[in-house]
C-alpha positions as CSV (number, residue, x, y, z in Angstrom):
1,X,9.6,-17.4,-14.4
2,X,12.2,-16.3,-12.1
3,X,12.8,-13.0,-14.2
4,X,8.9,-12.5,-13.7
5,X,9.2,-13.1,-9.9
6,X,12.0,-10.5,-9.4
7,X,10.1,-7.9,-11.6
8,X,7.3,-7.8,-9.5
9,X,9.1,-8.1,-5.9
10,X,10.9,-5.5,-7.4
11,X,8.0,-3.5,-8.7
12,X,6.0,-3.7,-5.3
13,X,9.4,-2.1,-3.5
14,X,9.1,0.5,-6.0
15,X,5.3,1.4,-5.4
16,X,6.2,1.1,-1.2
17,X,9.3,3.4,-1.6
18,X,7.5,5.7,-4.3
19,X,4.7,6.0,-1.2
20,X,7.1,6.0,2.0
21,X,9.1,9.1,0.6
22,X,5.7,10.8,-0.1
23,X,4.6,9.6,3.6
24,X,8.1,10.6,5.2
25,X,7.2,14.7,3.3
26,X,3.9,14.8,5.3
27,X,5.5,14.1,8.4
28,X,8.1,16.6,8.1
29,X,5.3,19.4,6.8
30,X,3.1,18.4,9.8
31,X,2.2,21.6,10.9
32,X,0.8,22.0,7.6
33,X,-3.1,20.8,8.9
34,X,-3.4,19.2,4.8
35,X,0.0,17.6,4.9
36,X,-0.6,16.5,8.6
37,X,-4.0,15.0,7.5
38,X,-2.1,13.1,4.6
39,X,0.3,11.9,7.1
40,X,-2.9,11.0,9.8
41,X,-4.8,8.6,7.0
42,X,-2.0,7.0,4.9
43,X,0.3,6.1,8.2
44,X,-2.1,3.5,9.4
45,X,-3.0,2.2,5.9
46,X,0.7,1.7,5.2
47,X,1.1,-0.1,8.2
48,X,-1.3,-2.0,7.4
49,X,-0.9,-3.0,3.6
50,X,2.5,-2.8,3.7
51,X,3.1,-5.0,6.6
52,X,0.7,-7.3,5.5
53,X,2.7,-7.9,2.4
54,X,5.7,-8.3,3.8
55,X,5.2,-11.7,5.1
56,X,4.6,-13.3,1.7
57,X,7.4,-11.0,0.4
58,X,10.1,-12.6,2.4
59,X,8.7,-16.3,1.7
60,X,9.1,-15.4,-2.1
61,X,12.6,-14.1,-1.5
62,X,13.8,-17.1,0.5
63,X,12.3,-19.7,-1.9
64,X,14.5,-17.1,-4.5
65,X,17.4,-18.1,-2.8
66,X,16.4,-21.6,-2.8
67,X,17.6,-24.1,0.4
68,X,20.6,-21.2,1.1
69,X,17.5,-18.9,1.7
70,X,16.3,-21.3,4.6
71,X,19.9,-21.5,6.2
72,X,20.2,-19.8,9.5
73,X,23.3,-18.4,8.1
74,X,21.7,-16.0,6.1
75,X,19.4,-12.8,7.1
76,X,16.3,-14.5,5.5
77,X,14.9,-17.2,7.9
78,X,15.4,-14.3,10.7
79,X,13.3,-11.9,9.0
80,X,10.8,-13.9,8.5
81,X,10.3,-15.3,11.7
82,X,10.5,-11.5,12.8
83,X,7.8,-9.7,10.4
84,X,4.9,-10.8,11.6
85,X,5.8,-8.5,14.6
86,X,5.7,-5.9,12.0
87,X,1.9,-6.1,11.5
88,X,1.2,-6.7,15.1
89,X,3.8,-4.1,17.3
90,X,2.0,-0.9,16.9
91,X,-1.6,-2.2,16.6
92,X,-3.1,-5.5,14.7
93,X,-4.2,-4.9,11.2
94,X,-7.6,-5.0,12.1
95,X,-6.3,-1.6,14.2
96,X,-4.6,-0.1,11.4
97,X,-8.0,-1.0,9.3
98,X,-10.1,0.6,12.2
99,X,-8.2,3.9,12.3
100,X,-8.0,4.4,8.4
101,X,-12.2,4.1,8.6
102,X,-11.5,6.0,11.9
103,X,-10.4,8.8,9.6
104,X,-12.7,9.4,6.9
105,X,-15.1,9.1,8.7
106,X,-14.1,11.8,11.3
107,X,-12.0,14.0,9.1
108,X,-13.8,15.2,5.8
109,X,-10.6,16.7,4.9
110,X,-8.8,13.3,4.5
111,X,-11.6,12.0,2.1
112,X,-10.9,15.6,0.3
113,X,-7.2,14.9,-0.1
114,X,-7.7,11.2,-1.3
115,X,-10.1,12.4,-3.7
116,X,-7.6,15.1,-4.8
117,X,-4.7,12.6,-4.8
118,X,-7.0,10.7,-7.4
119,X,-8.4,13.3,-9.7
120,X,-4.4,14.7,-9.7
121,X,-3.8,11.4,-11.7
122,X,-7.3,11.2,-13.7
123,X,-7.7,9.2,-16.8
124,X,-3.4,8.1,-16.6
125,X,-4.4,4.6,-15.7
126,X,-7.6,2.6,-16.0
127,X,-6.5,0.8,-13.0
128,X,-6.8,3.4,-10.8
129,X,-9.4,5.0,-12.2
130,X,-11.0,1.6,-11.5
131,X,-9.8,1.5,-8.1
132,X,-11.1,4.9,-7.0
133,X,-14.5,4.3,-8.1
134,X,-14.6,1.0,-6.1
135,X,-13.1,2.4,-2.9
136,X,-16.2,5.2,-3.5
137,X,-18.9,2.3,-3.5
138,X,-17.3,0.9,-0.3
139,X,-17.1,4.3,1.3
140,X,-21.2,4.7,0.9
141,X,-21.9,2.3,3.7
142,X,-18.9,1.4,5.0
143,X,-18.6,-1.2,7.4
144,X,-15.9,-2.9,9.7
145,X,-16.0,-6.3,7.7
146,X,-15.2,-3.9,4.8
147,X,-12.4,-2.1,6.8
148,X,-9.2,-4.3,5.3
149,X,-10.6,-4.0,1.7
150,X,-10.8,0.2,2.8
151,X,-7.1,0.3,4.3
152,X,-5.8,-1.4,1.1
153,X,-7.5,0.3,-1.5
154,X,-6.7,3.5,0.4
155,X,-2.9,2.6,0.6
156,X,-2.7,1.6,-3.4
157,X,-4.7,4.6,-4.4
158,X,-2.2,6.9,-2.4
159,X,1.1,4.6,-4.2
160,X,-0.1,4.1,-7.6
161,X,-1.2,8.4,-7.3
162,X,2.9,8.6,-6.5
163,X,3.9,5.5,-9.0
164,X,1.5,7.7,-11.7
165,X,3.4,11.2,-10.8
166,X,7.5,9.7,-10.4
167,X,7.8,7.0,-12.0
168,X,8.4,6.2,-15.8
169,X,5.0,5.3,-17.4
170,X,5.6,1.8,-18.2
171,X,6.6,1.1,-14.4
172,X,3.9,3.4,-13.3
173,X,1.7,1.0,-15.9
174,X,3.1,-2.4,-14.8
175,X,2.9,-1.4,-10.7
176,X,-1.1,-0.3,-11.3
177,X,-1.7,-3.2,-13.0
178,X,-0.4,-5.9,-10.5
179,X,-1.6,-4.2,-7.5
180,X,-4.8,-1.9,-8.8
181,X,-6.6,-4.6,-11.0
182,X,-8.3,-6.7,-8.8
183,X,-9.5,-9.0,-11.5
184,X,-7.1,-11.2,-11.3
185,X,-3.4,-11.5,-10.3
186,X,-0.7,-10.9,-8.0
187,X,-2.5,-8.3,-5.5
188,X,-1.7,-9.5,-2.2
């Protein structure tokens, strides 16, 4: 079990650094208007996802560690205390959620480079594949109670495109699989 556990905290840092390398290229090409646009929708749906998971993240690794991960006398018990601040500093989810809607909705070019993002990576993983289609449905009447669903699909579309393009196959596989399939699973 505890093999399992550290696969997969250590598959969704993989997906999140896979994506925040990806994100740290658009904001250095921003005065590229397509790299700036990537940069404009996936920076508030990464706050947002990733933030989110964060909090549960840090729980995991502290129950990991066992009672030492409680004691003040690690970094644990600090960080958690501290990353709900994460998710709250720079706008509430919610916000993040509003801006990523915000976005496609304003800036046809954003929905163009998500869609291009996804048909780079076609028919590599039924997951995604999956995924895309479903964030499609939501996007034909989107509405705010929809907007976390939105931020999160369009965070894991943009990681599991990057997991799918850098990663060996059988991570790319195993990282799609616990955050893209929706049936089931670890997919906080």
């Amino acid at each position: 079990m505890m093999r399992q556990l550290l696969g997969q905290m250590a598959l969704r840092l993989e997906g999140q650094t896979a994506f925040l390398f990806r994100l740290a290229r658009a904001w250095d090409r921003r005065d590229d208007a397509r790299e700036s646009a990537w940069a404009r929708l996936f920076t508030p749906a990464a706050k947002f996802a990733i933030c989110k998971a964060g909090i549960p993240f840090v729980a995991e690794a502290m129950e990991v560690l066992g009672g030492i991960g409680y004691c003040e006398e690690s970094e644990l018990p600090r960080l958690y205390r501290e990353m709900p601040v994460n998710s709250i500093w720079e706008g509430s989810g919610n916000i993040m959620c509003l801006d990523v809607m915000r976005v496609l909705s304003k800036q046809p070019a954003a929905m163009e480079l998500l869609a291009a993002e996804c048909a780079e990576v076609k028919g590599q993983n039924r997951h995604l594949d999956r995924a895309w289609r479903q964030l499609q449905q939501l996007l034909k009447r989107p509405a705010e109670e929809q907007g976390r669903e939105i931020a999160r699909l369009v965070y894991r579309l943009g990681a599991g495109a990057q997991m799918l393009r850098h990663a060996s196959p059988p991570l790319a596989e195993a990282w799609c699989r616990m955050m893209l399939d929706t049936r089931g699973g670890h997919t906080s």
